[in-house]
N, C-alpha and C positions, 0 to 999 in steps of 0.2 A: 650513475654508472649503468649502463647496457648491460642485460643481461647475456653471463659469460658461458655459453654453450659449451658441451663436451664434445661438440661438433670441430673447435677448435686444438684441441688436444686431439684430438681422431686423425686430424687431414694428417698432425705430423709423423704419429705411428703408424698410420696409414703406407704414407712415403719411407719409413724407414721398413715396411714390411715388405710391401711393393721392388724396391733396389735391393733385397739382400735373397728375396725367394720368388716373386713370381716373375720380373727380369731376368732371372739365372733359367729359370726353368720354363719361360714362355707362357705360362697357363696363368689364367685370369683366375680372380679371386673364389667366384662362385660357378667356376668350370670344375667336374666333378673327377676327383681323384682315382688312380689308381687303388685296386685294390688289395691291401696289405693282409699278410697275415703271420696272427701272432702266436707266443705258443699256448696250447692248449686247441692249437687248428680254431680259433676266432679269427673271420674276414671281417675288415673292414670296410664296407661297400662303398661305393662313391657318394658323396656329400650332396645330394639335391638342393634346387633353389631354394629359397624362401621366399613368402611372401610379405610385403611392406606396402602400410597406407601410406599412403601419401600426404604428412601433414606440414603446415606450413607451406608457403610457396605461392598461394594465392593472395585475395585481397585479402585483406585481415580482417574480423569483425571485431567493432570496439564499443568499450563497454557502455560508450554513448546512444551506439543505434539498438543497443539490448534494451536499455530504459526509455530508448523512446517506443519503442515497441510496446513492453508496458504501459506508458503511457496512455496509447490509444490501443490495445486491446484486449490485456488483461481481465481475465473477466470477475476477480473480485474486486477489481476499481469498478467496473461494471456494474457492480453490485451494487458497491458505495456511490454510485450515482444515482442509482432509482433511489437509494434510500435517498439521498437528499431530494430526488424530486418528489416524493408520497408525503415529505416532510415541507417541500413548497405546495404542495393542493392541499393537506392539513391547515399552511400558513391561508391559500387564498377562501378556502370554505369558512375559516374561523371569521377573517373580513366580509363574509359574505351575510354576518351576523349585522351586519349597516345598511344592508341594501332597504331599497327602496322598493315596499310595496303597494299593491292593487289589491284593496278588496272591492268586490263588487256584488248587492245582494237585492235581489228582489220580492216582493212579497203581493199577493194580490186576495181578494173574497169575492171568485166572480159568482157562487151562489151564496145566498141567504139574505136575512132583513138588510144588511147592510152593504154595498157595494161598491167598493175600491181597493184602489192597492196604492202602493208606495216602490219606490227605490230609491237605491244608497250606494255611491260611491266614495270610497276614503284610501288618500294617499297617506301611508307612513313612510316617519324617513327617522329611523333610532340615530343619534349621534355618538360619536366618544366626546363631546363634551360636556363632563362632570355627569355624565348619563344620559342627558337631557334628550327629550323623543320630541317629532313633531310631526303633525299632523293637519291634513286638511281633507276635504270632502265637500261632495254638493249631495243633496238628495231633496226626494221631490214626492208630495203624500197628493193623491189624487182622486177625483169620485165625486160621486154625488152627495154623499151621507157620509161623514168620518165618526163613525162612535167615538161617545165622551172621553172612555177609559183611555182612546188613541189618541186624545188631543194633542200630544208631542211629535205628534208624526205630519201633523197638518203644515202645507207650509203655502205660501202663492203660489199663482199661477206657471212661474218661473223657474220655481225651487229654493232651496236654501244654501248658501254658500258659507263653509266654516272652517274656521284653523284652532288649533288647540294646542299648549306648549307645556309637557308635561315635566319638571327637574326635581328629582330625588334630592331632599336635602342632607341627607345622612347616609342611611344604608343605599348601596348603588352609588354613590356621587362620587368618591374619591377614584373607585373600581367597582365595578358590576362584573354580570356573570360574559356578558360578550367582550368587555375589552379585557377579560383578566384569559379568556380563551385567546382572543387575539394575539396581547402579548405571549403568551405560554408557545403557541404555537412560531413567534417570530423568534423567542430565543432555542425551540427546539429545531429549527430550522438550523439557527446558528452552533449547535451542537453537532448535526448531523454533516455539515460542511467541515468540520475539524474532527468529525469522526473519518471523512473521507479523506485529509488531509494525512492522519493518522496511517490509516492504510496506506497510501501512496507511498510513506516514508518507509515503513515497516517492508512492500510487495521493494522498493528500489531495494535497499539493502537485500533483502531475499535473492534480487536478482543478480548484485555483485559478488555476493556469495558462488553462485552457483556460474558468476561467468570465470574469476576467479579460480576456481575449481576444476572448471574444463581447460582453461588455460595452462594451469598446471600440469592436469592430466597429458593434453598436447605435448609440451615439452617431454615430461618425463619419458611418455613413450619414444621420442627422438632420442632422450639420453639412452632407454634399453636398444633402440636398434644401431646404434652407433660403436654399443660395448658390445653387438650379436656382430657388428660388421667388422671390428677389431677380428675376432676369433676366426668369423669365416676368412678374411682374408690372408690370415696368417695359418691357415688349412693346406696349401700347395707349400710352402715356405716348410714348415715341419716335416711335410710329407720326404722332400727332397732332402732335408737333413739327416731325416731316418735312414733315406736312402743309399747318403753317404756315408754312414757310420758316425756322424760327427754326433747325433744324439742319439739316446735309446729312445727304443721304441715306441716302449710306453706315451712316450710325450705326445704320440699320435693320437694313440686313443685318449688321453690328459684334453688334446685340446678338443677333440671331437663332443667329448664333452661339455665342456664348457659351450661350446657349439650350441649344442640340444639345451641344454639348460637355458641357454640365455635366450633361445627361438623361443621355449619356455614362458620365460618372462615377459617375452616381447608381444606372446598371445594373453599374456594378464593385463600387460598394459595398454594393451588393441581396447580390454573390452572396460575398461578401467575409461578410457577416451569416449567409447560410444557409450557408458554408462552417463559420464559429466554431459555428452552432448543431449542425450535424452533428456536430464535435467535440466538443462539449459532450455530447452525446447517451448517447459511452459511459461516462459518468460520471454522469448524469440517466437514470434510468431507470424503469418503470412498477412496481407490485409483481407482475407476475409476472417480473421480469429485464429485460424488453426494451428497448431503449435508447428514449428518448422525446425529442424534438427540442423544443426549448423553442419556443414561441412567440413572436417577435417586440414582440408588445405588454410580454412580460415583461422588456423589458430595462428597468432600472432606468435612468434620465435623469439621477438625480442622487444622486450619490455620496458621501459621507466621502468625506475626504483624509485619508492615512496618516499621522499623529502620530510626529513627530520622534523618534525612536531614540536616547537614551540610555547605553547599557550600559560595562562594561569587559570587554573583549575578550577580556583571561586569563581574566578571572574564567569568562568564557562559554564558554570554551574547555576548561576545568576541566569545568563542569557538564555540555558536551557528552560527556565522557567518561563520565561516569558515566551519563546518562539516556539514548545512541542507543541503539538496540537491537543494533545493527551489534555494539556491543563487548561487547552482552550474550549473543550469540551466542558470541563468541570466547570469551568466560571461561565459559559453559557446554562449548563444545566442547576447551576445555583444562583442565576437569574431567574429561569424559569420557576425555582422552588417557590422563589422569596414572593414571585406572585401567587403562586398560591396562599404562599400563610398571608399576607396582605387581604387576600379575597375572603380567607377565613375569619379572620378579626374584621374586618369588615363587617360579616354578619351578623357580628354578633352587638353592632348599633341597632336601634331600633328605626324602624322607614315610617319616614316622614315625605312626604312626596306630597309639592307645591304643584296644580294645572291652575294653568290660566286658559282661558278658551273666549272665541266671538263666534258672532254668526249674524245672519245678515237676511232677508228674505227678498226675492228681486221677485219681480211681476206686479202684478194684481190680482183682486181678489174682491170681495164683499166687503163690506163698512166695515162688518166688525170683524173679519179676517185682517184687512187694514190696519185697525187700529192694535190688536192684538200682535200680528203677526209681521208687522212693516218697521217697527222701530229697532234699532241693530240690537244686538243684547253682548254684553260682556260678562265672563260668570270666572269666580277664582274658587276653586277648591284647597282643601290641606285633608291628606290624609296620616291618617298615626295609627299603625302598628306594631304590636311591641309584643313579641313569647316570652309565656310567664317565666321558663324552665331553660329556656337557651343551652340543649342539651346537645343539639343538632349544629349550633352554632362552638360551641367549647369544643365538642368532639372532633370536629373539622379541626380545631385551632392546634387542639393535641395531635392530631394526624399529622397538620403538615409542618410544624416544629421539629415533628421525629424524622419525617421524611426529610426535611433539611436538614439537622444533626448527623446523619446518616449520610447524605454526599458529601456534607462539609469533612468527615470524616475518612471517608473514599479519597475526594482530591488532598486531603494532608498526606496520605498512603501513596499516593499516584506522585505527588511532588517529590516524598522522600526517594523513591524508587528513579524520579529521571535524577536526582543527586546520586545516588549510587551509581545506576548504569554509566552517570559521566566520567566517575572518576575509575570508575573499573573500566572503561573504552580508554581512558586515558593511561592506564595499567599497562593493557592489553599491547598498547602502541607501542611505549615504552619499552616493552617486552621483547616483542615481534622485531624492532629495530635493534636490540642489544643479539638477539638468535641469528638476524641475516647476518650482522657482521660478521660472529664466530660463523656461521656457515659460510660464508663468503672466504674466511681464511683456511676455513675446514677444506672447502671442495678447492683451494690453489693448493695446498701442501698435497692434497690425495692424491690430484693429478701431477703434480711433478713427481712425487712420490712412483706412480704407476711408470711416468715416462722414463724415470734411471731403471726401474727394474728390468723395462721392456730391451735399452740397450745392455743389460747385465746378462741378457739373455742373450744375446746376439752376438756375444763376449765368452760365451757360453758359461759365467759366474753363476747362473742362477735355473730354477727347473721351472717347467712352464705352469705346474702348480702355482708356484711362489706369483709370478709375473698375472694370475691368473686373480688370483687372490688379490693382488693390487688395483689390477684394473676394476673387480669389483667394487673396492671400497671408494675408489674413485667414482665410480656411477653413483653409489648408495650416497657421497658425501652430495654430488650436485643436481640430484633428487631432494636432499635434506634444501637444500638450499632454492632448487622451485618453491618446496614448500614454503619455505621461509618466507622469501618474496611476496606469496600467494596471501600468505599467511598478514604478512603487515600491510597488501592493498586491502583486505575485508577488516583489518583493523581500525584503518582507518577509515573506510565506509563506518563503521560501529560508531566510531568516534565522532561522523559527520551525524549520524540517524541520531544519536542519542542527545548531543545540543541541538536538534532539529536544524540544522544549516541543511542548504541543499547538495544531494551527494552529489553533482556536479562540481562543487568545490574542492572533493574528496581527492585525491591523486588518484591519475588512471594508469 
């Protein structure tokens, strides 16, 4: 059902005011009257114009190019964007825990009894598999004289060529301290992606809210100048009745007032309009960021009506678990925990750590450099380490147990709460659709209501108080019923944010 304007009730009282006073007496509605006077010597001066925005009537903005707006320039999605990028260099610096390095070292004795030097080059490459590190190098011992104490440094002519393969068979092999960073950092990545996801949901709703809002405002203000242009143009109409004797006088000043009053409200709901547009603003913004104030012509006059809501509840309730981001967060950040306590018990095994290593000597050299130094060598070591007190290692274990009890606890809190919000969004709806309808019969009875009194007046059955009073409650009912409207599109944005469906799916 198209939203039912008081613009439509206007045109006819309009025409029924129009044929019975400003045709009889020539003078247009907001041409300023004769001045009357009453007793007690009160003049009534002539009626001045008024001024009116101009709303509606332009392109309309819709609630789609608001959120694309947000989209791209919102600046706490902005926000949630760095954080997920600080949260990908966290992810690439923590891999950066496998690179591949250079050491390079040289050492020489160009004074004293003895004189030579050596150098060492050695590639490391750590792996994430089961920990395991590997390595190789050349280095080369040089001189004339090598002291005895250096004899491991002597190599041929050529140098020495070696690779070494070192695999943790306990502490470190399952998880160490680089891949328990690595993973930590790829599910806080995956956190901080569903924390921005979060936002998004929460900034669109904020924005329906507030387009919503100004929409409303729009209208209403068209309802108060429609019930201000009622009065003004039934101002020459009165006048000339007075003039005739057909009514007293009074009913001049009765409507002048209502006049003023209603100009009145129609400067509440001027700033009622630029209050919503300003809110609207930081969610409508220009492409360079700036917040940009809609135009008043762009408010849309006439609306969809939100289409009756359907669903089952569990079911929604269900699927709100799985697609909020809220809980996607949670089962990333109790990824990231559960590495931690893994890393923690981990240490608390004792390191045993198997190398295997060769080496090779190329060149030449002396007989007995030769014969010492020419034949390949293969060497296996086991190392075993074991804390008598593993105090360091329990302490961790109890740290990160708590720490994990602690979100698992958080995300049951956070799960309960998107159950709730579902079914109070789904409250809300229900609500909101059971209030348009009565408003929707409210503002037809108010308005026909207004329109007999109007010809009861005309009839001259009734005093322009009464007729005056009607037409109020007529604005006041299809006000009640903007809001309504208003009221059950952000309900159902509520209803779309809270199962995490996209408010694109929402009714606009």
């Amino acid at each position: 059902m198209k939203h039912a304007s008081l613009m439509a009730v206007l045109a006819g009282a309009l025409s029924l005011v129009a044929s019975v006073g400003a045709v009889a007496h020539g003078q247009a509605p907001d041409a300023p009257s004769a001045e009357l006077t009453f007793p007690g010597g009160y003049q009534l001066p002539p009626l001045e114009p008024s001024d009116r925005a101009t709303v509606g009537g332009g392109a309309p903005l819709t609630l789609g190019a608001v959120l694309a707006s947000v989209e791209r320039h919102h600046p706490t999605l902005e926000s949630a964007r760095q954080s997920v990028r600080a949260a990908e260099g966290e992810q690439l610096a923590a891999e950066g825990g496998f690179d591949l390095s250079l050491t390079a070292q040289g050492w020489a004795a160009p004074v004293g009894y003895y004189d030579w030097g050596r150098a060492d080059v050695m590639l490391e490459q750590p792996t994430p598999l089961w920990g395991a590190s590997v390595s190789a190098g050349w280095r080369i011992g040089r001189g004339g004289d090598v002291p005895s104490y250096y004899g491991q440094y002597q190599t041929l002519d050529a140098g020495e060529v070696r690779a070494r393969v070192r695999v943790p068979l306990w502490r470190d092999g399952p998880i160490d301290a680089r891949r328990a960073r690595m993973w930590r950092a790829e599910h806080a990545t995956d956190a901080e992606e569903a924390s921005l996801e979060a936002r998004r949901l929460s900034m669109r709703l904020d924005a329906a809210r507030a387009y919503w809002s100004w929409v409303a405002a729009g209208q209403r203000y068209q309802v108060a100048a429609g019930l201000l242009e009622l009065a003004e143009a039934r101002e020459a109409q009165v006048a000339a009745r007075v003039g005739a004797g057909a009514i007293p006088a009074i009913e001049s000043l009765e409507n002048r007032r209502a006049v003023l009053s209603r100009r009145t409200s129609l400067v509440s709901a001027r700033r009622a309009l630029e209050g919503a547009s300003i809110a609207l603003s930081l969610y409508l913004r220009r492409d360079d960021g700036s917040p940009r104030v809609p135009r008043p012509s762009a408010v849309p006059l006439v609306t969809e009506d939100a289409p009756p809501l359907s669903v089952d509840v569990r079911e929604e309730v269900n699927a709100a678990w799985g697609r909020r981001p809220e809980m996607e967060r949670y089962r990333a950040l109790l990824r990231r925990q559960r590495v931690s306590v893994d890393y923690a018990e981990n240490q608390l095994a004792p390191r045993i750590d198997l190398t295997v290593g060769a080496s090779v000597d190329l060149g030449s050299g002396t007989a007995d450099q030769q014969s010492v130094l020419g034949p390949a060598v293969v060497e296996g070591s086991v190392l075993v380490s074991l804390p008598l007190q593993f105090r360091e290692a329990r302490g961790g274990i109890d740290r990160s147990n708590a720490e994990l009890a602690a979100l698992e606890a958080d995300a049951q809190l956070v799960r309960e709460q998107i159950g709730a919000a579902v079914q109070d969004a789904y409250s809300a709806v229900r609500a909101a659709e059971e209030r348009q309808r009565l408003a929707a019969q409210s503002a037809e009875v108010a308005s026909a209501v207004a329109d007999a009194e109007r010809r009861r007046f005309e009839l001259g059955a009734t005093q322009l108080f009464i007729v005056n009073l009607r037409e109020q409650a007529a604005a006041a009912a299809d006000a009640v019923l903007i809001d309504a409207r208003a009221e059950l599109q952000v309900a159902h944005a509520r209803f779309a944010a809270a199962t995490g469906a996209a408010l694109s799916d929402a009714p606009r």
